[in-house]
C-alpha positions in Angstrom: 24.8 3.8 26.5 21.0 3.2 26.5 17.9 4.7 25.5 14.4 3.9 27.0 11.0 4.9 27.5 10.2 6.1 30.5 7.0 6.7 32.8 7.4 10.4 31.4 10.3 11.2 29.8 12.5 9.6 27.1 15.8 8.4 29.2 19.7 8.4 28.2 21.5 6.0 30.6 18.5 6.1 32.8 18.7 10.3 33.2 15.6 12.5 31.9 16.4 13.7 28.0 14.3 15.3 25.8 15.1 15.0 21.7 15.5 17.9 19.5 15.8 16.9 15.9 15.6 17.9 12.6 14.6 15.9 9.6 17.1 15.5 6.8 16.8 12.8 4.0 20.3 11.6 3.2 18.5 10.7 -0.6 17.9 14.6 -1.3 21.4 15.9 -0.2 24.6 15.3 -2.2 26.6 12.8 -0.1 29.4 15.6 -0.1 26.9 18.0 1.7 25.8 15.6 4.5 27.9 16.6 7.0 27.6 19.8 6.4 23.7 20.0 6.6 24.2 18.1 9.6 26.7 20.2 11.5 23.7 23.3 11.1 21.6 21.1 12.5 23.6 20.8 15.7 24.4 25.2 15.4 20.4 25.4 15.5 20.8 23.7 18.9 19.7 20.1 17.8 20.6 17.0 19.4 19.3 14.5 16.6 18.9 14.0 13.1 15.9 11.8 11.9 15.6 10.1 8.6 13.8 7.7 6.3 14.8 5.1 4.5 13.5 5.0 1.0 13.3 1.3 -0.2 12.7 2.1 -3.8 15.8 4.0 -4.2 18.4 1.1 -2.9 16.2 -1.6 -4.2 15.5 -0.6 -8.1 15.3 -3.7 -9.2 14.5 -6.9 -7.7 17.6 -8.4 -6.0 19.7 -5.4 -6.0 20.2 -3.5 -2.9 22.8 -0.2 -2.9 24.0 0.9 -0.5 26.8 3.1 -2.2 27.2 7.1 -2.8 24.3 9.1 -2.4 22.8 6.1 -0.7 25.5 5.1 1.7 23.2 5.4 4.7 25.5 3.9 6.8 28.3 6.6 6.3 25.1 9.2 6.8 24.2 7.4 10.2 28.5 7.9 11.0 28.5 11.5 10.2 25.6 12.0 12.3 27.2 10.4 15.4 30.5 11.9 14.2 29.0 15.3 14.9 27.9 13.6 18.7 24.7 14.0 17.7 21.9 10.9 17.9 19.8 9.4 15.0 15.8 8.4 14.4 15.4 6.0 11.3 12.1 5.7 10.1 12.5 2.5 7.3 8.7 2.4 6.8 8.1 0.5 4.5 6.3 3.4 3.8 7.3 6.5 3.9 5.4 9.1 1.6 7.7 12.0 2.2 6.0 12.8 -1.5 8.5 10.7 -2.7 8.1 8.6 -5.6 5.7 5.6 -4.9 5.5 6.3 -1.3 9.2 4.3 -0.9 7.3 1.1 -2.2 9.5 -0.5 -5.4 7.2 -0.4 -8.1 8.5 -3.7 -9.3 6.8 -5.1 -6.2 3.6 -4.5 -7.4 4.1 -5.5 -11.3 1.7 -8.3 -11.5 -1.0 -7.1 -9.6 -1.3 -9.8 -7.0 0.6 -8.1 -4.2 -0.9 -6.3 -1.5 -0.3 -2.7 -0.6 0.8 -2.0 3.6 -1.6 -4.5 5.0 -1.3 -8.8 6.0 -0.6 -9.9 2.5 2.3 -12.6 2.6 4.1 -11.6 -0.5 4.4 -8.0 1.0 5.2 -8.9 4.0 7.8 -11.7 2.4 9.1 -8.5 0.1 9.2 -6.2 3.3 11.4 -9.0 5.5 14.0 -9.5 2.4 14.4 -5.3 2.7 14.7 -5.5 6.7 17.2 -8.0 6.4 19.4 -5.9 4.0 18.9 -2.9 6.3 20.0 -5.1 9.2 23.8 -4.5 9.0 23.2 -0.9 8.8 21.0 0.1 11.1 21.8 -3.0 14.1 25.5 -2.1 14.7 24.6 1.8 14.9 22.1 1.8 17.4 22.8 3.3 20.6 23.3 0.0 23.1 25.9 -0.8 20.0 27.6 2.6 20.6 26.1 4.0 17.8 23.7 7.3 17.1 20.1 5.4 16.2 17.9 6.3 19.5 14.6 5.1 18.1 13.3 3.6 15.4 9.7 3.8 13.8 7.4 1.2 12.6 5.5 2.0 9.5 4.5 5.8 8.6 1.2 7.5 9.4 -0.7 4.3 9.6 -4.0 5.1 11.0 -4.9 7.6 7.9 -4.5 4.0 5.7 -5.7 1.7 7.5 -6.3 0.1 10.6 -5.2 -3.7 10.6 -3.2 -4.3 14.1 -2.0 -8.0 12.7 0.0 -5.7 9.8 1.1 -4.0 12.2 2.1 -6.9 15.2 3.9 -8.6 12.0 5.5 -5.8 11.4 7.2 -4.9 14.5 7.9 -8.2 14.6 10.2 -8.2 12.0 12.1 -5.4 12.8 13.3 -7.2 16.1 13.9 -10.0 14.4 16.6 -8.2 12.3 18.0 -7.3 15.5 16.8 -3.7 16.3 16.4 -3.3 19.9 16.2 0.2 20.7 12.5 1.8 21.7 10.2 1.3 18.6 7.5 4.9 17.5 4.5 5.1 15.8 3.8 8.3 13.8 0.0 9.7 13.1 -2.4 13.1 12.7 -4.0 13.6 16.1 -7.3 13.9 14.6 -10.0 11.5 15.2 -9.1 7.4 15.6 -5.7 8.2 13.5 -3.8 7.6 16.5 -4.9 4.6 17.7 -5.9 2.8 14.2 -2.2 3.7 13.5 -0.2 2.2 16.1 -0.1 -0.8 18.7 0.5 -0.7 22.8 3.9 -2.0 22.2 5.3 1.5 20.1 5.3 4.6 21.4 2.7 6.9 19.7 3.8 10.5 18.7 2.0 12.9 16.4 2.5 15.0 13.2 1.1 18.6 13.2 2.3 22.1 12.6 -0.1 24.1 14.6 -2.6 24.6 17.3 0.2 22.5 19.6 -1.6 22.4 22.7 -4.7 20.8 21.5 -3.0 18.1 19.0 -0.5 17.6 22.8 -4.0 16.6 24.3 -5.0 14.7 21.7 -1.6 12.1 22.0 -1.9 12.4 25.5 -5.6 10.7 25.2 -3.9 8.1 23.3 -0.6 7.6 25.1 -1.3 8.3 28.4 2.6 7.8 29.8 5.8 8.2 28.3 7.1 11.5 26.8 5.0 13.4 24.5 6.8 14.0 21.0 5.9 15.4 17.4 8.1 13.6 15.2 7.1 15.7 12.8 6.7 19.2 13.3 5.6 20.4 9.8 7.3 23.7 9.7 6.4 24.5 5.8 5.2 22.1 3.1 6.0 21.0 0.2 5.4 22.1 -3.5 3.4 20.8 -6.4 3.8 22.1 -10.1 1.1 24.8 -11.2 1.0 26.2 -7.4 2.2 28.6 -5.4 5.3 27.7 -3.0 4.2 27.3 -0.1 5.8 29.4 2.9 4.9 29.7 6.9 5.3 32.6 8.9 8.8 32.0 11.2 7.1 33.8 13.8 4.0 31.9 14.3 6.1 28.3 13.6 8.2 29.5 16.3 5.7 30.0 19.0 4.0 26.4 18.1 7.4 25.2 18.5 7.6 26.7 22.3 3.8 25.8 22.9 5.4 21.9 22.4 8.3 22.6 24.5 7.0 24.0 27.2 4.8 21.4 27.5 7.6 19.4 28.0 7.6 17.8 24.6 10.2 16.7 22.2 10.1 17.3 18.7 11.3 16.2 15.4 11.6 19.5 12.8 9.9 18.4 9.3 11.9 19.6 7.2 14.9 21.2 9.3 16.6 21.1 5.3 14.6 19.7 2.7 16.7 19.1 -0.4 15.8 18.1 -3.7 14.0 15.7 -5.8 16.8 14.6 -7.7 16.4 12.8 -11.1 12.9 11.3 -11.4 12.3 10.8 -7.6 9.6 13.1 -7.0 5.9 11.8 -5.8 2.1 12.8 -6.7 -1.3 13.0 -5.1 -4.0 12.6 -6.5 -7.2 12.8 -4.4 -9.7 12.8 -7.4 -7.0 15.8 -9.3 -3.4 14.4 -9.8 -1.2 16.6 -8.7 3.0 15.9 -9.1 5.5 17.4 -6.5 8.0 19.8 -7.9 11.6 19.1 -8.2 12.4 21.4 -5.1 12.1 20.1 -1.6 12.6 23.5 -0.2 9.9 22.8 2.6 10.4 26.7 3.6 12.4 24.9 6.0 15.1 26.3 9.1 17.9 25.8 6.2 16.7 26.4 2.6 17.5 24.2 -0.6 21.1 25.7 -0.9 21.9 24.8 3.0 21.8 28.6 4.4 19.9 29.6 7.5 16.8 31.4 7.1 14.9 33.9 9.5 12.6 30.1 10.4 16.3 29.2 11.5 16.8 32.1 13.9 13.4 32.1 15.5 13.4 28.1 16.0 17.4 28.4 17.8 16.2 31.1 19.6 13.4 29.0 21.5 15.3 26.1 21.6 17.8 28.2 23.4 15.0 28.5 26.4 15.2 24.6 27.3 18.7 23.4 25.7 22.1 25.1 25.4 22.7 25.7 22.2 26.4 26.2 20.0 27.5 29.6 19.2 27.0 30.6 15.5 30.0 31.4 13.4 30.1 35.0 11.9 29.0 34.7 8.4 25.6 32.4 10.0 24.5 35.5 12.4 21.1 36.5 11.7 22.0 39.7 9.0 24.8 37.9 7.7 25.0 36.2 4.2 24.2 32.8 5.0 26.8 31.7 3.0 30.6 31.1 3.9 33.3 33.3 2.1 34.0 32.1 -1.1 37.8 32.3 -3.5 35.9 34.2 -5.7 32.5 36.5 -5.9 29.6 34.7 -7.1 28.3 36.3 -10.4 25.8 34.9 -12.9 27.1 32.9 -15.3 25.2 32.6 -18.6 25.7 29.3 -20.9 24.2 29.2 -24.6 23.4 26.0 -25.5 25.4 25.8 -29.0 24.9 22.1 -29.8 21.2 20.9 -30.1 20.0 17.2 -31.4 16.4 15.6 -31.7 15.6 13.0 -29.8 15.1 11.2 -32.9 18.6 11.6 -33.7 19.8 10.1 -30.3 17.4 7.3 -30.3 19.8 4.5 -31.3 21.4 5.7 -27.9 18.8 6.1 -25.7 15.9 3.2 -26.6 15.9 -0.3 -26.5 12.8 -1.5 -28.5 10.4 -4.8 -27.7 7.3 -5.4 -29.8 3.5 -5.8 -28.5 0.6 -5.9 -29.4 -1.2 -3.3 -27.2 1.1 -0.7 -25.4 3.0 -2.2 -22.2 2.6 -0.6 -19.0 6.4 1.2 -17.6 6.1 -1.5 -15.1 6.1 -4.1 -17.3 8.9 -2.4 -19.2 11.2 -2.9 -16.7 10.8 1.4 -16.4 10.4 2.5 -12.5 10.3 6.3 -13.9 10.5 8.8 -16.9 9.8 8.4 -20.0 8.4 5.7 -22.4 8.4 5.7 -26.6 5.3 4.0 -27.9 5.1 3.7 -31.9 2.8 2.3 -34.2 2.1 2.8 -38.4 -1.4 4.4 -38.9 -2.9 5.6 -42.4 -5.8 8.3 -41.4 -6.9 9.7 -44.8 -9.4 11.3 -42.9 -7.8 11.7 -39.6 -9.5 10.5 -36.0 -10.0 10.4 -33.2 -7.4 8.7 -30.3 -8.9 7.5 -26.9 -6.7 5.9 -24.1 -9.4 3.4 -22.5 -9.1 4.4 -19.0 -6.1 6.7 -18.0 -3.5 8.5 -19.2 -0.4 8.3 -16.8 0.6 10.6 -16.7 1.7 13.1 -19.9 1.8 12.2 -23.3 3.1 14.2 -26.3 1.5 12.8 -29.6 2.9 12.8 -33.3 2.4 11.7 -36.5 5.3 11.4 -39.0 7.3 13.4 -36.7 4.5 16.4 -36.7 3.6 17.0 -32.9 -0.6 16.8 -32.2 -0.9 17.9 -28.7 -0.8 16.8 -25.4 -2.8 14.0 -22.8 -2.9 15.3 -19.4 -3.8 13.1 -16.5 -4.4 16.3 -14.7 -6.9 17.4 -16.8 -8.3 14.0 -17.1 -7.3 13.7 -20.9 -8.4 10.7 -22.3 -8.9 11.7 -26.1 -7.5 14.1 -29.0 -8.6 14.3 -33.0 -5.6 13.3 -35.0 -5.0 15.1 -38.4 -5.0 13.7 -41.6 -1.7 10.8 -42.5 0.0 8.3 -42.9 3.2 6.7 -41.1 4.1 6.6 -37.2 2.4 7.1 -34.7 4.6 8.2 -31.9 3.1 8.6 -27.9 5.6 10.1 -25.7 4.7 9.2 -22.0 5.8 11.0 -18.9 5.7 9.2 -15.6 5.6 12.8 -13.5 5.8 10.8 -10.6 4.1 8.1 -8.7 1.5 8.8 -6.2 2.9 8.5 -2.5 -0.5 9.2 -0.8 -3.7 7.0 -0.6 -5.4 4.2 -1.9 -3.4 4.9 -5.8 -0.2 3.8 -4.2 1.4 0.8 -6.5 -0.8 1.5 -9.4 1.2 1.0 -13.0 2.0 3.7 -15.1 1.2 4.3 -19.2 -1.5 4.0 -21.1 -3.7 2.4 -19.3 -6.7 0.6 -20.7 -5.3 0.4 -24.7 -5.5 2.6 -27.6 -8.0 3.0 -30.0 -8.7 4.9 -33.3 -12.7 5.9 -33.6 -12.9 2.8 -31.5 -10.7 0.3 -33.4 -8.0 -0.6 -31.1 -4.2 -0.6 -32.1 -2.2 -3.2 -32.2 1.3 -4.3 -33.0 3.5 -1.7 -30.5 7.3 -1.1 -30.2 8.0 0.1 -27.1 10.7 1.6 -25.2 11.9 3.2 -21.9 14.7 6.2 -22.7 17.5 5.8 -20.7 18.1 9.5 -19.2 19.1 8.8 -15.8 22.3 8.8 -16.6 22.6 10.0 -20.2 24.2 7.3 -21.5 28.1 8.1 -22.5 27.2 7.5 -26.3 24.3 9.6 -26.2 26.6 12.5 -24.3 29.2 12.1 -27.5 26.9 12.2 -30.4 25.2 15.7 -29.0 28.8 16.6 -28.4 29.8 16.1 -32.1 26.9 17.5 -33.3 27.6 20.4 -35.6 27.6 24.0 -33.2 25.2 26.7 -34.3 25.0 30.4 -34.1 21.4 30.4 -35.1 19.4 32.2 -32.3 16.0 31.1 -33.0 13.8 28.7 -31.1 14.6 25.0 -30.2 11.5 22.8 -31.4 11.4 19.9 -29.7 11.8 17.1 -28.0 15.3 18.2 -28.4 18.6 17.9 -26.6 20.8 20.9 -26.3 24.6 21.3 -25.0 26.2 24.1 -23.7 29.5 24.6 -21.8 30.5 27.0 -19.1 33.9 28.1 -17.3 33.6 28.4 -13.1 36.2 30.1 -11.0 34.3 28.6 -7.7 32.2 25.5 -7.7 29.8 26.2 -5.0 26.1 26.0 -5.2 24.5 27.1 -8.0 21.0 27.8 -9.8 20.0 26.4 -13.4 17.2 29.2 -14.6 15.8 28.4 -18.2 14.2 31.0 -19.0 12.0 30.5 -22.4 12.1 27.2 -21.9 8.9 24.9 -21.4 8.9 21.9 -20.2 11.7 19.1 -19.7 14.8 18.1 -17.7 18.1 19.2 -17.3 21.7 17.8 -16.5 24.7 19.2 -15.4 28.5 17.3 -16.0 26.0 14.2 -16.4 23.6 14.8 -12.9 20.4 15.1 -13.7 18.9 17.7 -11.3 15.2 16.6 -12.3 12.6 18.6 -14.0 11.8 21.6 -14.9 8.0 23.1 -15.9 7.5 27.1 -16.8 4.1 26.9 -15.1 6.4 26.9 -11.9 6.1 27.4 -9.1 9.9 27.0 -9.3 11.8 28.4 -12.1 15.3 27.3 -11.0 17.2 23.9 -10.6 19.5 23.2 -7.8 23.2 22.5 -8.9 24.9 21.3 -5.9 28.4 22.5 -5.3 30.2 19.1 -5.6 28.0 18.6 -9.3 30.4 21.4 -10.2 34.5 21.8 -11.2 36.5 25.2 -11.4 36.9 25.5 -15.3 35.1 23.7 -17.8 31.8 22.7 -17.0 28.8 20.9 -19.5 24.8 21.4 -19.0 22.4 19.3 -20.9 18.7 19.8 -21.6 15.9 17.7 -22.6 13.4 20.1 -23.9 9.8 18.5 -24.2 7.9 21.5 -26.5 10.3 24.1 -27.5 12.6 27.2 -26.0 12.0 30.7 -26.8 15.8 30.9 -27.2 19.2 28.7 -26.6 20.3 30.8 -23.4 19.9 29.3 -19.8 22.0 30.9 -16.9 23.6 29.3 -13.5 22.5 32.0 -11.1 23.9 32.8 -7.2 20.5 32.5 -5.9 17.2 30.4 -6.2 13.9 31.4 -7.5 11.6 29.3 -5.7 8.2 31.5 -7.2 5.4 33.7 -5.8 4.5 32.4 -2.7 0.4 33.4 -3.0 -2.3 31.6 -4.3 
């Protein structure tokens, strides 16, 4: 089969075709729930599925690229066409999709001398090596190869970056060098130059809006006067960050911008049709003067919500693409009314766990650090740490206490402690920079957080830690040991010492930073909700996968458990509790709490 570009419409073996897909990120699905999110797609009436490709996850370290599990896009890009449904990859390098770092390794950028999305040969050099391991994934699959891939985009909302057309040229060059042969996109806002400082005359320029469909149609058409007109991504909802409100769209008002673009003879790529999760450490920032992390839910408010069931966006969005496509008839249980879920063995109740077993992270240390001396604190980068958590300590003797400063930035959370007393907190957010120590001798202890690297803007690629040195009333610190915790995954001797670990029947609060185990009993291992209620601020596991973070100042008070996490019978949950817990109860509920949805 082929795929072109026509003088107006996109064509399929040379006949008229107009794409309806949805956007689903293979890296926030369980691999066992891909081809299940996929087959909704096709019930919603959808002909495609469109993804990115994010580099840092294959590639976390230089000279390692995976392509296994959760990141077997290959078998993702099969299920797909297994489904008879086409494909849209988007490998960036970019991507955003508030995704840690934007997609970019952050090893890439570890000595400062590497350019950022622009004609900088080490990049570029770095970008090629990537391409070239994509190459026997993506080049057998396209469509002239009997395959699902359709079309393929260079780089991701250029023109609000930059505007450097021999990035670009280079660019597409190399992804046809690799073999890719199928119709190359552009992606930008139609709003002011975006369009064209995004894109070249060789890729076919399509926009990214939500609303107001009509005007932002006239906009691309100013800049692509022939061809098809397509928004390859149709924001349908957004995305959440921590200490907002979850953001929600009205189905109705989505669904009539959706029929605005199709009557106008558009196609359309659905951003988010499901969402997912930001498993692990994954998630991204902004920071546009305030930095700002993404929340561990990817709901989006999208067609099919974080736990895969339709939503009333789903119903409204099938029934106008039922007006210009045919579309599959719904099974029972997915009729608007219905549950949204398929029968299970067993009711779903809430299931409570108390977590029994608790351990400070002092204790686990010897399973959890490997320590390197310094004389002023190492960035994460140069750690070897793309993500989580870094242990600085250093002896101090403050008869009269002090005052700590971190020279320039605080990246991004740090708990501070002296002889194992806590202090208080640095917040990048709040533009922390100092905090009086008490009187005392003995180690100083800095906990840092990397919340999550910006994805957005010129701050993409910056290191994370303390940036900048510490000082004491202006004396700096010297003579560091430093290490990254290993917590994604709990390391196996970690997991037995907290199992050993004497159990408890002592109600009271758990001051942390603390690890506490509990276990649980299933009859049904479907999708599930980890709510820690009392709880402050840490992360959480589940039979050893970590689901990511958790935060009471929400918006989100629940963690997705996906189905396949779980087992019928015994199950084990792990937390990592930064401050302390009002009490040692958490519960795996039936259904998510996602928070208010207001301002």
């Amino acid at each position: 089969m082929r795929f072109a570009i026509g003088d107006t419409d996109f064509l399929l073996d040379g006949e008229p075709h107009r794409v309806l897909s949805g956007a689903i990120h293979y890296f926030r699905v369980h691999p066992d729930l891909w081809a299940d999110r996929i087959h909704k797609a096709r019930l919603m009436g959808l002909n495609t599925i469109e993804t990115y490709v994010a580099w840092n996850a294959h590639a976390p370290s230089p000279g390692v690229f995976d392509l296994t599990g959760g990141l077997d896009l290959g078998r993702f890009l099969d299920l797909v066409a297994a489904e008879g449904m086409h494909a849209i990859v988007r490998p960036g390098p970019y991507i955003c999709a508030e995704w840690t770092n934007g997609g970019l390794p952050y090893w890439l950028f570890t000595d400062g001398t590497v350019g950022v999305r622009r004609d900088e040969p080490q990049f570029l050099a770095a970008v090629q090596d990537y391409l070239e391991a994509l190459a026997p994934v993506l080049v057998p699959r396209q469509i002239d190869h009997g395959g699902p891939i359709v079309l393929v985009q260079v780089e991701n909302e250029y023109g609000a970056y930059g505007s450097d057309p021999v990035y670009l040229t280079k660019l597409e060059q190399m992804h046809r060098d690799i073999g890719l042969t199928v119709p190359f996109t552009s992606v930008d806002q139609p709003m002011g130059t975006m369009l064209e400082d995004g894109s070249l005359p060789s890729l076919h320029k399509t926009g990214s809006f939500g609303s107001r469909s009509a005007s932002r149609l006239e906009r691309l058409r100013q800049a692509q006067p022939t061809g098809p007109l397509m928004c390859s991504e149709f924001w349908d909802g957004w995305f959440d960050s921590w200490g907002e409100h979850h953001h929600t769209t009205s189905a109705a008002a989505s669904a009539e911008d959706l029929d605005v673009l199709l009557a106008a003879g558009g196609s359309v790529n659905i951003y988010m049709f499901h969402g997912g999760t930001n498993f692990g450490f994954t998630n991204g920032a902004n920071d546009k003067g305030v930095y700002r992390p993404i929340a561990t839910s990817y709901d989006y408010d999208a067609p099919l919500d974080e736990a895969g069931r339709p939503t009333s966006k789903f119903h409204a969005f099938r029934a106008v693409i039922e007006r210009y496509a045919p579309v599959p008839e719904l099974p029972e249980w997915m009729q608007p009314g219905g549950s949204g879920l398929e029968a299970r063995r067993t009711p779903a109740t809430d299931v409570a766990v108390r977590l029994d077993r608790s351990t400070a992270m002092g204790t686990l240390l010897p399973h959890l650090a490997s320590w390197t001396t310094h004389d002023t604190p190492p960035t994460f980068d140069a750690l070897g740490a793309a993500s989580g958590f870094v242990l600085y300590r250093t002896e101090v003797d403050l008869p009269a206490g002090g005052v700590l400063t971190v020279g320039e930035e605080v990246r991004d959370r740090v708990l501070v402690s002296i002889a194992g007393r806590p202090v208080g907190v640095l917040e990048r957010e709040h533009h922390d920079r100092a905090i009086a120590l008490p009187p005392g001798t003995g180690t100083l202890e800095l906990l840092v957080e990397d919340q999550g690297r910006v994805d957005y803007g010129p701050r993409i690629g910056e290191p994370k830690g303390l940036i900048g040195g510490v000082r004491i009333d202006g004396a700096l610190l010297e003579r560091w040991t430093a290490s990254p915790l290993a917590l994604d995954p709990l390391p196996d001797a970690a997991l037995e010492a907290l199992r050993e670990s004497a159990p408890t029947d002592d109600p009271h609060v758990l001051a942390g930073p603390v690890f506490a185990l509990g276990t649980f009993d299933l009859a049904d291992a479907g999708d599930r909700y980890l709510s820690l209620p009392g709880f402050r601020k840490g992360v959480a596991w589940v039979n050893g996968f970590c689901l990511g973070r958790y935060w009471s100042r929400g918006p989100q008070h629940t963690l997705a458990v996906p189905g396949p996490v779980l087992r019928a019978g015994r199950n084990e949950v792990v937390v990592f509790e930064l401050h302390a817990a009002a009490s040692r109860s958490v519960c795996l509920r039936v259904e998510p709490d996602l928070g208010h949805t207001e301002a």
